[in-house]
N, C-alpha and C positions, 0 to 999 in steps of 0.2 A: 294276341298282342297284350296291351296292359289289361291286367290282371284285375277282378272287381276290388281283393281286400287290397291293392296298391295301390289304388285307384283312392278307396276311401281313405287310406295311411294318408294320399299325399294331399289330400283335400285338404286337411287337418294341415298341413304345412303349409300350402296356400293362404288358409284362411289368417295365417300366425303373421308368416312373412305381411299380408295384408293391412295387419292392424300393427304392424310394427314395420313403415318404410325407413328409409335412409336415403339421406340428399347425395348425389356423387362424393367420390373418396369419402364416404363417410360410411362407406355399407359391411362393417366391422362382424355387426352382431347375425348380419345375411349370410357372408362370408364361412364364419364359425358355425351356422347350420350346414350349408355345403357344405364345408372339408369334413366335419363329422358323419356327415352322408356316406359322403365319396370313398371315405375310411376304413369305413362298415363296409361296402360293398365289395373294399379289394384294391382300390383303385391307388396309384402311389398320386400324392396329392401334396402339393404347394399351394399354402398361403401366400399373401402380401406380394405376387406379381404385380406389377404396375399400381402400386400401393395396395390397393386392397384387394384387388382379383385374384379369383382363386382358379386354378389348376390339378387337371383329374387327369393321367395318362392309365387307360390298360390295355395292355401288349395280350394280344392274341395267335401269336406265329404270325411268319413273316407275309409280307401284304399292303397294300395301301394305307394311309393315314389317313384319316377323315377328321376334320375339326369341326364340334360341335358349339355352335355359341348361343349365350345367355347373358342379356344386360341385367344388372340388380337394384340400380340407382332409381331413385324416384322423384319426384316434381315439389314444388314450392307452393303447394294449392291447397286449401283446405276442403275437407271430401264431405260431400254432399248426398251420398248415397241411401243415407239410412243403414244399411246394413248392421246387421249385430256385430259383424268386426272392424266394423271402421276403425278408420285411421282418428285417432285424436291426439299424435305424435306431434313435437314442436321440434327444429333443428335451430344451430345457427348457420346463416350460407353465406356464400362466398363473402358479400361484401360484411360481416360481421354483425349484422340482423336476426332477431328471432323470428323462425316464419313457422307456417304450419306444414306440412309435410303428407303426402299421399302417391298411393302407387297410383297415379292415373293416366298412367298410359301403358299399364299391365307389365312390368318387367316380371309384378311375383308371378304372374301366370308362366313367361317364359324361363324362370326357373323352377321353377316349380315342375313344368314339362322336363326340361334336360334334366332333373333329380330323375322323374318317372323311366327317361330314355337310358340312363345310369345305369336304374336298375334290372331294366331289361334284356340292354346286353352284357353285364356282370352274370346273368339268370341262363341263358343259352348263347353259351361260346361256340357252338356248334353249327348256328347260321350266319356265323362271319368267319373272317381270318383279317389281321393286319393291324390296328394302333386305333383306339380310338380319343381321342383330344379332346379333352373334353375344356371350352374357354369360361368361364365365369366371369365376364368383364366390369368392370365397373364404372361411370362417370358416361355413359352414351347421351345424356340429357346434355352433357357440357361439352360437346363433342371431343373429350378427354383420354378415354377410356385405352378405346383401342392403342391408340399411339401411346399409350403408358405402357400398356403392357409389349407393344411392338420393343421399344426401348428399351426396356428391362432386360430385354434378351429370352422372351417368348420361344422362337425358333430354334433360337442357338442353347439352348438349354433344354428344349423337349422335343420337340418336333418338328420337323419342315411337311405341313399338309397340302395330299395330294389335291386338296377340294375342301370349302368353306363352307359351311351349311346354316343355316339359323330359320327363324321363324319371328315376325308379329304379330299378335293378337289384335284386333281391329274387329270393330261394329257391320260387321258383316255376318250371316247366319253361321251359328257354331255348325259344326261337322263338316264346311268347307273348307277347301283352300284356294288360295290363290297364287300362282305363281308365273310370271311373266319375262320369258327372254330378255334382253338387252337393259337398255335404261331402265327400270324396276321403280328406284327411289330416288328424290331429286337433291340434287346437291345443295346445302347449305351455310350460309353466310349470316353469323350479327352481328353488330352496329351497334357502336354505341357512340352517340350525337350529343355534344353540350355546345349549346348554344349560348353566348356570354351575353350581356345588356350591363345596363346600370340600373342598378335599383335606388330607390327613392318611397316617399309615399303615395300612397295609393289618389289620393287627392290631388296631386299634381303629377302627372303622366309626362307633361310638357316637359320636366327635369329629369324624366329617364329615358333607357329605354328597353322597352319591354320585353323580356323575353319569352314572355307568354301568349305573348301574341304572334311573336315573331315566329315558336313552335308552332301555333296552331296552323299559320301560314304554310310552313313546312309540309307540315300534314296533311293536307288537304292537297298541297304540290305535289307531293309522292305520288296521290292515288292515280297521277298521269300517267306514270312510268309504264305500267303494265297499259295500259288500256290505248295509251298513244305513242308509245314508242316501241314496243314489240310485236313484232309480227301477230295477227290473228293462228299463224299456224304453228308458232312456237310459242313453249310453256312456261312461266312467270308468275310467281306470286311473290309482294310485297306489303308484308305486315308490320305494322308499328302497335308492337303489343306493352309500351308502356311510357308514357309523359308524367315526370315527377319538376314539379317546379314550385318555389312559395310558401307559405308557410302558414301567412294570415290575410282575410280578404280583403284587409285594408294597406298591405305592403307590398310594395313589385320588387321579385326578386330578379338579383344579378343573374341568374345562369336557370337554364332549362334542361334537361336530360329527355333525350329519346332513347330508347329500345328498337332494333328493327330485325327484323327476319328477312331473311331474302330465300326464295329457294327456284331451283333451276334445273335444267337439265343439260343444255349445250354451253361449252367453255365460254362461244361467244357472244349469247345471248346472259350469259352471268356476266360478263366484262361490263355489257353494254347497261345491266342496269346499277349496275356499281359505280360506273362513272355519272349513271344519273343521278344516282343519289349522288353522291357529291358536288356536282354542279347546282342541283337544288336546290343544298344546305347552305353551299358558302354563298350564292346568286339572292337567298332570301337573309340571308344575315347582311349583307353590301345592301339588299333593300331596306333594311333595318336600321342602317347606322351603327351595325352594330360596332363595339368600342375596339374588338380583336377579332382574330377569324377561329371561327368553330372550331372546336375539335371529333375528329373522326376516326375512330378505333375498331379494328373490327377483331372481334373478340372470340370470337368462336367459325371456324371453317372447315367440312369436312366434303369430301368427293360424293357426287351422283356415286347410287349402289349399280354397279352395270352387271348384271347376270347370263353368264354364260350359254349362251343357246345352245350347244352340242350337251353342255354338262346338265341346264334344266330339262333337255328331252328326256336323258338317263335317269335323273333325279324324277322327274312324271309320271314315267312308265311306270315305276314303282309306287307313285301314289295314285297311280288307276288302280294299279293290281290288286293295292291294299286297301284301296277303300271304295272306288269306283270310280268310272268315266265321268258320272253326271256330277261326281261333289269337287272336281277340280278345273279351276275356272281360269280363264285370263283375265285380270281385277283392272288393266291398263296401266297405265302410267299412274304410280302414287307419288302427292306431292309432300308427303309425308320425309325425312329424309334418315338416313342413319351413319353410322363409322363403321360398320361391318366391313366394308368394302376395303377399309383401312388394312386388315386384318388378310385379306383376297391380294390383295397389290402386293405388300410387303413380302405375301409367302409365294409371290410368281404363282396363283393358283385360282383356276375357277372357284366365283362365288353363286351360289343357290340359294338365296333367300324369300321367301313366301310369305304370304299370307295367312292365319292362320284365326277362322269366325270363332267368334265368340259373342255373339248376340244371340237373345231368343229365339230357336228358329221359329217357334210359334207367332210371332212377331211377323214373321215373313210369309205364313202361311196363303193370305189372297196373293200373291202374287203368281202370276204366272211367265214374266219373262227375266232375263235377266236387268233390264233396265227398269220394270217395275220394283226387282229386289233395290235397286240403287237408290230409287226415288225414298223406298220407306226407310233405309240404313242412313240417308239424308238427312231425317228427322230424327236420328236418336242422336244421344250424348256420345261426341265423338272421344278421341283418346284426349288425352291433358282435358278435362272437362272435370270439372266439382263432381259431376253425376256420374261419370265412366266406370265400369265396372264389369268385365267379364261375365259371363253366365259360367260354374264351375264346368257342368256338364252338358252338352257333349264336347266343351271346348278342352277338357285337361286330357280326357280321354287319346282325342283324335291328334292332338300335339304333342302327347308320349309317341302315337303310335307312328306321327309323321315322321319325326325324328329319326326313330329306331328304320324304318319306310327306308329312309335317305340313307341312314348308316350304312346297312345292304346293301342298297345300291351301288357304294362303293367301297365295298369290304365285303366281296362275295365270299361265301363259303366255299374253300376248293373241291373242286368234283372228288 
């Protein structure tokens, strides 16, 4: 499988993409290393799909389609890694802000892998037959991506794939994988919440009213949701990952802003916390006084990843064979979420999406059960984290090789 000197060629492009990310629709200069990759290899290749995603077909005689994907967009975080290629990249994002920019939740790893799986089967046409699709997606962080390129005309222009394949990089030991039947990755929903008040000065509270208190109240309201109104046996998480209100600590501002994540796995356990949030928000703004009723946006929403159990038996089999029984695991239910699935629906077609370690394994070394590896993967810097950072190897290795694993799978060689 991947090869030592490709192996080291593509380290050197990880580490590049690394220190140079891009925020969704913005991954221009990512984009332009792939299709120049893709080019070289043979591959006929389209830019600017779904804005900026790029597009790799090569035709092998006749056979199945397989579509391979790779997100390339990166986060709003400034990186904490230390590394000698950090990220010291500024963007401006959506809402017209200068922020700092980091790959920290590994896309350059996941392309960086499908360059490696590129080159692999460009390299021996003789252990496949059939179309290999290669997605280059861009914008998965804004749940964007896929449905850009769905739109564009993706299928009707390349391919209809028999089968959707990809991979995550995740703080679990490199050289594993993970890959799990049915619900896989949970479905996600944000929010965005402004709460209005009247502002005044800070010295007379009595002539306003507050909106910062009235979020905080909010806040602290939400963390019911999960813990008193969804079942113990189904899965919920609600995050308020950002409150911007005010300006100086002697002013009370008019209006608050919340940020919320929601993520889930059944239709009607998402319903049901979606109405709570809402009941919440306007239930503590009427306790507020407040002057109008809130507003509630939700800004980003993509499907649970549901993965095909007949198609991940197929897709397994082949990553026993290639790598072994003991390095692929069932990771459970991650509540982690993605748009891949986007990608699976649209094309009427089994999705296969995995796990794919990228942590120390030496890190994991005292362990001996699988729930002891969990406990210590708990303590490290998980993905979107300042600190988050692949290990190169055995992680680029074993995610060329996974890929290419899958590609055979279903793209057999004819007898």
């Amino acid at each position: 499988m991947a090869a030592a000197n490709t192996s080291a060629d593509l380290a050197a492009v990880y580490r590049d993409l690394h220190a140079h990310p891009e925020l969704a629709f913005q991954e221009t200069r990512t984009a332009a290393i792939v299709a120049g990759r893709l080019r070289a290899l043979g591959y006929e290749t389209t830019t600017g799909v779904g804005r900026t995603g790029v597009v790799g077909v090569l035709r092998n005689g006749d056979g199945p389609t397989a579509l391979l994907r790779a997100d390339m967009d990166a986060l709003p975080v400034q990186e904490q890694t230390g590394l000698p290629y950090a990220s010291t990249a500024h963007a401006t994002d959506g809402d017209g802000k200068t922020v700092p920019v980091m790959h920290a939740c590994g896309h350059d790893m996941h392309v960086t892998c499908l360059l490696g799986a590129a080159a692999e089967l460009a390299a021996d046409r003789s252990a496949w037959r059939g179309t290999a699709l290669l997605v280059f997606q861009p914008a998965e962080e804004t749940a964007g991506g896929a449905r850009a390129m769905v739109d564009d005309g993706l299928y009707e222009r390349f391919a209809r794939p028999d089968v959707v394949l990809g991979q995550h990089v995740a703080p679990v030991p490199a050289g594993f994988l993970g890959l799990r039947p049915g619900p896989a990755f949970a479905a996600s929903d944000s929010l965005t919440v402004v709460l209005h008040g009247k502002g005044g000065h800070g010295s007379r509270p009595e002539a306003t009213v507050d909106p910062v208190v009235m979020a905080a109240a909010t806040v602290l309201r939400l963390q019911g949701v999960v813990s008193r109104e969804i079942a113990g046996s189904s899965t919920a998480v609600l995050t308020v990952g950002a409150l911007h209100a005010g300006t100086r600590g002697n002013i009370i501002a008019e209006r608050a802003e919340l940020r919320l994540s929601v993520r889930t796995f059944d239709p009607h356990v998402r319903q049901d916390v979606l109405a709570a949030v809402e009941r919440i928000v306007r239930a503590e703004a009427t306790a507020s006084a407040a002057p109008r009723e809130p507003d509630i946006t939700l800004t980003e929403s993509f499907p649970a990843v549901i993965n095909d159990p007949d198609a991940c038996a197929r897709t397994q089999e082949a990553f026993v064979t290639g790598l072994g029984p003991d390095l692929v695991v069932d990771p459970g239910p991650v509540t982690g979420s993605e748009d891949v699935g986007i990608l699976a629906t649209a094309a009427s077609a089994p999705c296969v999406y995995w796990l794919l370690g990228g942590a120390d394994p030496q890190v994991f070394a005292p362990a001996k059960t699988l729930e002891e590896v969990a406990r210590i993967a708990h303590g490290l810097p998980s993905n979107h984290s300042p600190h988050y950072a692949p290990v190169l190897e055995p992680t680029l290795t074993t995610g060329i090789n996974a890929l290419v694993f899958a590609a055979h799978a279903w793209m057999p060689a004819q007898p």
